[in-house]
C-alpha positions as CSV (number, residue, x, y, z in Angstrom):
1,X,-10.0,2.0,-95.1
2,X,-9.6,5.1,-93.3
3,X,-12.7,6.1,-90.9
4,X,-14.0,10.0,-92.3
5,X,-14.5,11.8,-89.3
6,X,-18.8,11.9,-89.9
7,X,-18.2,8.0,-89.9
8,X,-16.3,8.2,-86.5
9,X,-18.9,10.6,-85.3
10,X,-21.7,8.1,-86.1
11,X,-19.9,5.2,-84.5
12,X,-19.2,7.4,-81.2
13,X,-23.0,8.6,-80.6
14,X,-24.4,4.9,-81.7
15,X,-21.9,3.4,-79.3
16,X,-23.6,6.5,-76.7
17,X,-26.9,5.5,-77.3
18,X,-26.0,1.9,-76.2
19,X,-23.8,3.4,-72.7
20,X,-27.2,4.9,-71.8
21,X,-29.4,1.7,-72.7
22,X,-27.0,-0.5,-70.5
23,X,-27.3,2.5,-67.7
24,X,-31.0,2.3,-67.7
25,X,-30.8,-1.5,-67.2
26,X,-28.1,-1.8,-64.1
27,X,-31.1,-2.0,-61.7
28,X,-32.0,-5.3,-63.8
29,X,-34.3,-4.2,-66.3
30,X,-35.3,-5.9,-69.2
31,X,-34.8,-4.1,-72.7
32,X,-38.8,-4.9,-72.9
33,X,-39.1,-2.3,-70.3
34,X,-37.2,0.3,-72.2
35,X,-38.4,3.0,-75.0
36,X,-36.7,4.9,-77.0
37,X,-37.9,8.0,-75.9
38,X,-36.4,7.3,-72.3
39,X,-32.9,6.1,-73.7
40,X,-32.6,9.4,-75.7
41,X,-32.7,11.2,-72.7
42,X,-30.5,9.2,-70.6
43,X,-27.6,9.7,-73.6
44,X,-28.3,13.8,-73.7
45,X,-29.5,13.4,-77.6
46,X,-33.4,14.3,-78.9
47,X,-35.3,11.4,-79.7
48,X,-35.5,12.7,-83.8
49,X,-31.1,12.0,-83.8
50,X,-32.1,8.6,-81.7
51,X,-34.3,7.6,-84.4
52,X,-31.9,7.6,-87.2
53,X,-29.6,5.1,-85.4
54,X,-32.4,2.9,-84.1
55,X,-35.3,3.0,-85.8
56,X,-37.5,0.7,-83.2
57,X,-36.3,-0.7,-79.7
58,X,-35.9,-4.0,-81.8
59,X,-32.9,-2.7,-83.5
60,X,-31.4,-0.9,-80.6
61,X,-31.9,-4.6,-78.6
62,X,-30.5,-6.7,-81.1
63,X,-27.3,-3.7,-81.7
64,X,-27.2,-4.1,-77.7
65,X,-27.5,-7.9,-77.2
66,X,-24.5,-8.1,-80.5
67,X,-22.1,-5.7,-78.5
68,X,-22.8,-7.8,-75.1
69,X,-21.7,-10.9,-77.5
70,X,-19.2,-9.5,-78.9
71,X,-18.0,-8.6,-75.6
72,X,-18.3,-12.2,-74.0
73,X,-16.3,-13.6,-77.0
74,X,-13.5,-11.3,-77.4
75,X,-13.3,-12.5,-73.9
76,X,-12.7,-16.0,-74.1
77,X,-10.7,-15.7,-77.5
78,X,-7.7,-14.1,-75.7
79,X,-5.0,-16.0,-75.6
80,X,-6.9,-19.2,-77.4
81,X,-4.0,-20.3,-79.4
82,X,-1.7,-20.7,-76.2
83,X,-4.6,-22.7,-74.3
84,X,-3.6,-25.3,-76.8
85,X,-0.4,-26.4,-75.7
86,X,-0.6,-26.1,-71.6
87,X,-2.5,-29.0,-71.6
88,X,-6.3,-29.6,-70.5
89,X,-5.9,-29.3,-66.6
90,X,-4.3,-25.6,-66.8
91,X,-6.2,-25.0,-70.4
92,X,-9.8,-25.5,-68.2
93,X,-8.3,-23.4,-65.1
94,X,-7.1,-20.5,-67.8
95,X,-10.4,-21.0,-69.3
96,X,-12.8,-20.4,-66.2
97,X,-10.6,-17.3,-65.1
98,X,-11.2,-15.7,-68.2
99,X,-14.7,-15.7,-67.6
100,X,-14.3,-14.6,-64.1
101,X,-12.4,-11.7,-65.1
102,X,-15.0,-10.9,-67.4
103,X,-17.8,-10.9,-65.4
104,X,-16.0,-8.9,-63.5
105,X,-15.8,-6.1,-66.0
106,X,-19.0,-6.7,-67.7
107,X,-21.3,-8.0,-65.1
108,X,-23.9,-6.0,-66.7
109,X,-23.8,-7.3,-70.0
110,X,-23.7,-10.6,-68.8
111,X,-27.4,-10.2,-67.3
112,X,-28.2,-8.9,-70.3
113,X,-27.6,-11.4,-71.7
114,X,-29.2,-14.6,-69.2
115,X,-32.6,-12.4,-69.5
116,X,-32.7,-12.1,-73.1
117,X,-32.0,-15.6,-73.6
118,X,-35.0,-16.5,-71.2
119,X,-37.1,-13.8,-72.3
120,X,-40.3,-13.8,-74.5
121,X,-38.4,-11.9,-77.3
122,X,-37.8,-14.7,-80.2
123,X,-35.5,-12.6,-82.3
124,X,-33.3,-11.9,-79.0
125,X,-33.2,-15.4,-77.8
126,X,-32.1,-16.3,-81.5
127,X,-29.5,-14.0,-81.9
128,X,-28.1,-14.8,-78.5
129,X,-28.2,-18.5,-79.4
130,X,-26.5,-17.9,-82.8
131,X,-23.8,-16.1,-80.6
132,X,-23.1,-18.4,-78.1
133,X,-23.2,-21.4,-80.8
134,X,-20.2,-19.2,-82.3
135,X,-18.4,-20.0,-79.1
136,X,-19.3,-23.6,-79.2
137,X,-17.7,-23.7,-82.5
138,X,-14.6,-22.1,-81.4
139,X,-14.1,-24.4,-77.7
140,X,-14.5,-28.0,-80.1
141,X,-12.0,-26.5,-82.6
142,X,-9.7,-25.2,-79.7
143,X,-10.8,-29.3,-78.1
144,X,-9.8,-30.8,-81.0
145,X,-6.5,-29.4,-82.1
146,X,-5.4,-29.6,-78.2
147,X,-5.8,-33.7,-78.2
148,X,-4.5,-33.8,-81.7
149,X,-1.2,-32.0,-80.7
150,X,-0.9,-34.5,-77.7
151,X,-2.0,-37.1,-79.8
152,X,-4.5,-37.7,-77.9
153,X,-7.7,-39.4,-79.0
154,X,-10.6,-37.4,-80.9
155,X,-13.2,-37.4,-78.6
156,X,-16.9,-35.8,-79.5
157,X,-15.9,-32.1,-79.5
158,X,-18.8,-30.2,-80.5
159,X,-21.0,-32.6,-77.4
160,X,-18.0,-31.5,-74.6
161,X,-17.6,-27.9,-76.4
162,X,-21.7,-27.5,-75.1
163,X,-21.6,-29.1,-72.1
164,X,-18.6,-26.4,-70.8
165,X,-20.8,-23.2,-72.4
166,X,-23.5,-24.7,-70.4
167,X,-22.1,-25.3,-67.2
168,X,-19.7,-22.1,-67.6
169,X,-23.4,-20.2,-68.4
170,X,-25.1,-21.4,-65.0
171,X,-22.2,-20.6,-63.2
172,X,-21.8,-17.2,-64.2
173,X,-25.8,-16.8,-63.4
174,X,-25.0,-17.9,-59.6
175,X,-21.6,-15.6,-59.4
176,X,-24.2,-12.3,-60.4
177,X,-24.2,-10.7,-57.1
178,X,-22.1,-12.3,-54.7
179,X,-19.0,-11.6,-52.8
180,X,-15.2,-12.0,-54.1
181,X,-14.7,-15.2,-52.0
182,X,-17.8,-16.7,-52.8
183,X,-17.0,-16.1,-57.0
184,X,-13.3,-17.8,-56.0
185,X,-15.5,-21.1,-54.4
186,X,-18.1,-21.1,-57.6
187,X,-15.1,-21.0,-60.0
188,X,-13.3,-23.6,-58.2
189,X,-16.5,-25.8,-58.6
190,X,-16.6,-24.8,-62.4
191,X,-12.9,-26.1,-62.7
192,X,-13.8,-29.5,-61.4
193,X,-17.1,-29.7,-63.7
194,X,-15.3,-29.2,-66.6
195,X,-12.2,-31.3,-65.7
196,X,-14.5,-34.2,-64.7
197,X,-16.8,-33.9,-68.1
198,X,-13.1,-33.6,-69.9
199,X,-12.2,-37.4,-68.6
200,X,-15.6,-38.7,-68.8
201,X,-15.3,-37.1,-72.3
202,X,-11.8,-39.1,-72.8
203,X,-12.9,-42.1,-70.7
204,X,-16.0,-42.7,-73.5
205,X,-13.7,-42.0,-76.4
206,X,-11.6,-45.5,-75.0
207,X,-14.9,-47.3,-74.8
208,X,-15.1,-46.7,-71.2
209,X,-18.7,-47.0,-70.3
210,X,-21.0,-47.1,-67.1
């Protein structure tokens, strides 16, 4: 379907309105500490247009925290299907330099998104949970058809799938803020977390136990 220009208009000023919120919020505000009033000015519109995007700061939040998701998962989807045949060593490597890259680009969003998740805002935290148990979904799928193509063992997918969002999710929260080479030596530590939770994963399918 072909967008009408008043369609493309309303998709370029909504998309404006959320440029100004993520301005407002490079400091390291919290969206608590944002009105609507204060975003209209920062994107050059009167707070009357404002309101008939966002009604509240509720729905601008929630709009913002789904483009900071969407964000973080076109992210890691790229190149997904190829991950599956280079085998788990390089797959985890490829994997963890994806992210970096993408904090790289959207450093911002990615604080965003670590406050919201630990903030006091339920429907945030919920939506951001939903989100990143989209990408949990994806890594056990992307888990499973990797050791079924190498004919490999299952293993307990969804369990390893959460274990890598969480330790790629505290790793990104220590590589906010720090130097180039530092990021390099946290992402080298992230590739041997996940490659020694992958064998330990592997080990346990065999019956390997403590």
């Amino acid at each position: 379907m072909t967008e009408t220009a008043r369609q493309r208009q309303k998709r370029q000023t909504r998309e404006k309105i959320l440029q100004a919120a993520r301005r407002l919020m490079q400091g390291g505000r919290g969206l608590d500490s944002l009105g609507l009033r204060e975003v209209a000015r920062e994107s050059g519109l009167a707070a009357t247009s404002l309101y008939n995007h966002f009604p509240d700061m509720d729905a601008l939040g929630l709009a913002l925290i789904d483009s900071c998701c969407f964000r973080l998962r076109s992210a890691m989807e790229e190149g997904r299907r190829s991950m599956i045949e280079i085998g788990s060593a390089r797959a985890i490597e490829e994997l963890v330099a994806r992210f970096v890259r993408y904090l790289e680009d959207n450093g911002n969003d990615f604080r965003v998104l670590v406050q919201q998740r630990l903030g006091s805002h339920d429907r945030y935290r919920l939506r951001i949970q939903r989100e990143l148990q989209l990408l949990v979904d994806e890594l056990a799928e992307d888990v499973r058809q990797a050791l079924a193509h190498n004919q490999r063992p299952p293993v307990p997918a969804e369990l390893e799938a959460e274990a890598a969002i969480a330790i790629m999710f505290g790793v990104g929260i220590s590589m906010l803020d720090v130097a180039p080479a530092q990021r390099a030596i946290l992402a080298d530590h992230a590739c041997q977390q996940l490659k020694m939770m992958a064998l330990g994963g592997r080990a346990m399918a065999q019956g390997v136990t403590l």
